[in-house]
C-alpha positions in Angstrom: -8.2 -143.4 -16.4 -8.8 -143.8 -20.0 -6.5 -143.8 -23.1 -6.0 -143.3 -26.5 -3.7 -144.6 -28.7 -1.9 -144.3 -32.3 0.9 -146.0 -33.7 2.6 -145.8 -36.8 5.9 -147.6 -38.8 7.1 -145.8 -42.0 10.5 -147.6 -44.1 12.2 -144.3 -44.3 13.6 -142.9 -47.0 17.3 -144.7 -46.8 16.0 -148.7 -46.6 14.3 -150.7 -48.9 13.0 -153.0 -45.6 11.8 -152.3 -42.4 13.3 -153.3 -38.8 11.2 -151.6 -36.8 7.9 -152.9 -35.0 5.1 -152.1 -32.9 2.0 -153.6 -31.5 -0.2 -152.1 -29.0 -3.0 -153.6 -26.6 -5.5 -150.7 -26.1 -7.9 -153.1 -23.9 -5.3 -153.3 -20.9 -3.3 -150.4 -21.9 -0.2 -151.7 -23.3 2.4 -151.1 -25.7 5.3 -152.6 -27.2 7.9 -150.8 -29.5 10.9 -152.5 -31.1 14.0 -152.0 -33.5 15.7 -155.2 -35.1 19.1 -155.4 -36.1 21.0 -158.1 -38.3 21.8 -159.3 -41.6 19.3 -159.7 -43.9 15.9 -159.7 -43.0 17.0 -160.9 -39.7 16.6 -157.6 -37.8 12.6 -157.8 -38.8 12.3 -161.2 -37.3 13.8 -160.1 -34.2 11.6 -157.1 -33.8 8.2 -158.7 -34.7 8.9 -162.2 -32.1 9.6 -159.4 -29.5 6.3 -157.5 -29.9 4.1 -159.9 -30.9 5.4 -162.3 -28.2 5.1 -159.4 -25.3 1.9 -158.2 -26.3 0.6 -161.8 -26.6 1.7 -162.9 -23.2 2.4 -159.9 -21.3 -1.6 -158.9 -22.5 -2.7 -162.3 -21.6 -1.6 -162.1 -18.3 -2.7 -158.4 -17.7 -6.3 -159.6 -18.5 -6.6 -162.2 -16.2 -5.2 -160.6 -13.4 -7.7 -157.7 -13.9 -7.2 -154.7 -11.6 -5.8 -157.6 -8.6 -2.1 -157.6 -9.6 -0.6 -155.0 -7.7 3.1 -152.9 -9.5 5.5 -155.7 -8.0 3.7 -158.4 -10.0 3.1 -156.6 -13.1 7.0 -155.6 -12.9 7.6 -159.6 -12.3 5.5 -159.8 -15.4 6.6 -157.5 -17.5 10.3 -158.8 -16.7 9.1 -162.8 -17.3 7.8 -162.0 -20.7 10.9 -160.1 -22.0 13.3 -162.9 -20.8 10.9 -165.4 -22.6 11.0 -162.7 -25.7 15.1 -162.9 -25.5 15.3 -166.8 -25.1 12.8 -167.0 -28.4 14.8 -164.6 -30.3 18.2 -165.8 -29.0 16.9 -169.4 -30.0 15.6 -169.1 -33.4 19.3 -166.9 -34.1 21.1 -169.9 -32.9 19.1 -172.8 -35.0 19.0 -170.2 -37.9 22.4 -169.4 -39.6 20.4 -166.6 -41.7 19.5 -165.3 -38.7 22.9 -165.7 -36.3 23.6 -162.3 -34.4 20.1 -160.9 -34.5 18.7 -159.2 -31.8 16.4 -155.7 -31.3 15.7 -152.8 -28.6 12.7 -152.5 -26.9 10.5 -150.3 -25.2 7.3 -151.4 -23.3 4.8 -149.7 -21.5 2.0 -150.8 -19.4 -0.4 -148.0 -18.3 -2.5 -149.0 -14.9 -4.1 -147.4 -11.1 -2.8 -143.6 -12.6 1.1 -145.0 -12.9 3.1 -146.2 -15.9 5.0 -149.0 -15.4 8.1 -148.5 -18.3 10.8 -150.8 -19.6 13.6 -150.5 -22.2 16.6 -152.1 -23.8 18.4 -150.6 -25.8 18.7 -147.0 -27.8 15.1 -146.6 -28.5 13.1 -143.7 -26.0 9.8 -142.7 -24.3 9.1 -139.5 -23.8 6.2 -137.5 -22.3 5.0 -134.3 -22.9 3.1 -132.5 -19.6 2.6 -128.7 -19.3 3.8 -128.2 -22.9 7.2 -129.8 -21.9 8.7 -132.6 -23.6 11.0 -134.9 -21.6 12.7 -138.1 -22.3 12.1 -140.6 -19.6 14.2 -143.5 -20.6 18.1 -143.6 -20.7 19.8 -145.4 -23.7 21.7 -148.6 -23.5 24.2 -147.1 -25.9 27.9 -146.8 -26.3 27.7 -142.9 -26.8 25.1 -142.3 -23.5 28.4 -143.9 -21.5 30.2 -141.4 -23.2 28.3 -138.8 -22.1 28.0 -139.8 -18.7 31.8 -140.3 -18.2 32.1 -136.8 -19.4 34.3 -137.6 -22.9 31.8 -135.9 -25.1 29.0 -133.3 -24.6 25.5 -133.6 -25.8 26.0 -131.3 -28.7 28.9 -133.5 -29.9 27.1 -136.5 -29.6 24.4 -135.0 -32.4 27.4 -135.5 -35.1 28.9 -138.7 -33.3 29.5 -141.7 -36.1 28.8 -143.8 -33.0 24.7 -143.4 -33.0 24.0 -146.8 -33.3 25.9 -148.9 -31.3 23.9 -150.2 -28.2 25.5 -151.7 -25.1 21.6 -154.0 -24.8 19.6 -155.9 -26.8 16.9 -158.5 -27.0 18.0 -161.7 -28.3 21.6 -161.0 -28.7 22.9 -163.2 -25.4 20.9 -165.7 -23.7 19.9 -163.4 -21.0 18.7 -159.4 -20.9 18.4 -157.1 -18.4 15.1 -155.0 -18.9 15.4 -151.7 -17.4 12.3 -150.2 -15.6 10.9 -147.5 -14.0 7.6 -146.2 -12.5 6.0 -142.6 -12.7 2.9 -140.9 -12.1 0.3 -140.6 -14.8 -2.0 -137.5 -15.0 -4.7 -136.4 -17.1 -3.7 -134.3 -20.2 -0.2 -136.5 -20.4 1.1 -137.1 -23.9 3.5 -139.9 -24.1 5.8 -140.9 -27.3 7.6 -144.6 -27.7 9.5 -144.5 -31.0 13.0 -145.9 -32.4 16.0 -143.9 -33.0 14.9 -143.6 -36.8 13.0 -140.6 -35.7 14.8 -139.4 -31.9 17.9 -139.1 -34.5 16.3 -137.1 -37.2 15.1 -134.3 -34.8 15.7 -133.0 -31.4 13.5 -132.5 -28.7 12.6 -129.0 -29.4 11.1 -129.8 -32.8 9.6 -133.1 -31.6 8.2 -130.3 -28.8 6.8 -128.0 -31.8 5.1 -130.7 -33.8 3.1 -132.4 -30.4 2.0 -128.8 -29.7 0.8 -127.8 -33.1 -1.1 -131.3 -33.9 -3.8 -131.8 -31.1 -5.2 -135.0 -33.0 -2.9 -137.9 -32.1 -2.8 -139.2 -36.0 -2.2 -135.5 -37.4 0.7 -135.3 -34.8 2.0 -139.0 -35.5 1.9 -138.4 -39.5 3.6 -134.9 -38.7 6.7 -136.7 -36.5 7.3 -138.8 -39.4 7.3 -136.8 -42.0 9.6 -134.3 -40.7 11.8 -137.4 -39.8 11.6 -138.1 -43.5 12.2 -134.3 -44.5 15.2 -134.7 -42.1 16.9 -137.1 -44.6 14.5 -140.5 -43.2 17.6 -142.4 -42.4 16.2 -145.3 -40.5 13.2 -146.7 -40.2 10.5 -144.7 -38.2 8.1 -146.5 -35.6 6.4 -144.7 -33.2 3.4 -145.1 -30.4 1.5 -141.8 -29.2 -0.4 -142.4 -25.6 -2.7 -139.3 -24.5 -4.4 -139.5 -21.2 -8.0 -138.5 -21.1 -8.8 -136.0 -19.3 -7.4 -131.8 -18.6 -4.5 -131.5 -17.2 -4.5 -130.1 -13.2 -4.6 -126.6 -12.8 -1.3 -125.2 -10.7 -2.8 -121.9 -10.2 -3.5 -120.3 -6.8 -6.2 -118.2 -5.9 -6.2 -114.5 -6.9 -7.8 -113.4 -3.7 -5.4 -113.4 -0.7 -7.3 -115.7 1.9 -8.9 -119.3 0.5 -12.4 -120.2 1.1 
């Protein structure tokens, strides 16, 4: 399978800095999404060591083992890097009073043998649009998704909640993370969005839905996210990573004539 990328970070039209980061690894299909948090410019720190570390090491390691590694070890991977990403971050907030209580979500995805093999931490998502659906795929680490699940507020409610962004997970905020993965099926025609919540809470699914479908090119559809984000009242800081699979996407349709050849 082949893949093509885009990526984008825009400050938003609230902050004067940006906290979120990306970096992506066409060349063994990987990419890395954060969103920092702390004082100053603390949160930025956070987010580029996690990105730039991961796609450093976590690249480094996908090219040497080639097409070899089978899903366990690129899992064992994937989780080795992040702790290493955590302990750096975790470190460097420790040594650094400037820096003290930083940390950053994460989303990582490594594309490989027609699977995706996803991680997260934290509030920021991956998506992915197949048959002109668009579906989150990742759960948030996040003190309103508990609230949701233990049945306190609904999902409407949540929309208007003042309690967006506290997460329950982060990068570099304790001395030890747990990355949460999972593993599904790639096909040809998918569509897959990484982004941070600077654009997941400026608009719902439907109109994240509208835009992917209008804008085939994935830079057109990418400038089109963020600028509705923006429109939206640009909150946050935007980051996001488009990922298309080459290829058409498999026909469901049955013959018309009532016995098969």
């Amino acid at each position: 399978m082949s893949f093509e990328f885009f990526h984008a970070v825009d400050t938003g039209r609230a902050r004067s800095n940006n906290e979120d980061s990306v970096a992506v690894d066409e060349g063994n299909a990987l990419a890395v999404l954060a969103d920092g948090m702390g004082g100053y410019n603390a949160g930025e720190v956070a987010s580029n060591m996690a990105t730039s570390f991961i796609r450093s090491e976590l690249g480094r390691w996908l090219h040497e083992a080639g097409g070899k590694a089978n899903d366990a070890e690129v899992r064992r991977a994937m989780d080795i890097c992040v702790d290493n990403a955590n302990r750096a971050i975790f470190n460097a907030a420790n040594a650094n009073p400037q820096y003290a209580g930083m940390g950053t979500t994460l989303v990582v995805a490594v594309f490989r043998d027609g699977q995706l093999r996803l991680g997260h931490v934290g509030d920021s998502r991956a998506y992915r649009m197949r048959g002109g659906q668009l579906v989150q795929i990742t759960r948030d680490h996040s003190l309103l998704q508990e609230q949701i699940d233990a049945g306190l507020i609904t999902p409407e409610q949540a929309a208007f909640s003042a309690n967006k962004n506290l997460v329950t997970r982060a990068v570099g905020v304790e001395d030890t993370v747990l990355l949460e993965t999972h593993l599904h099926d790639v096909q040809p025609g998918d569509l897959y969005l990484m982004c941070s919540d600077g654009l997941s809470d400026m608009l719902d699914n439907a109109a994240m839905q509208q835009l992917l479908q209008v804008h085939d090119e994935l830079p057109k559809a990418g400038r089109a996210l963020i600028d509705a984000a923006n429109e939206a009242g640009g909150k946050d800081n935007i980051a996001l990573v488009l990922v298309r699979v080459a290829g058409n996407p498999a026909s469901n349709a049955k013959p018309w004539w009532r016995f098969g050849r």
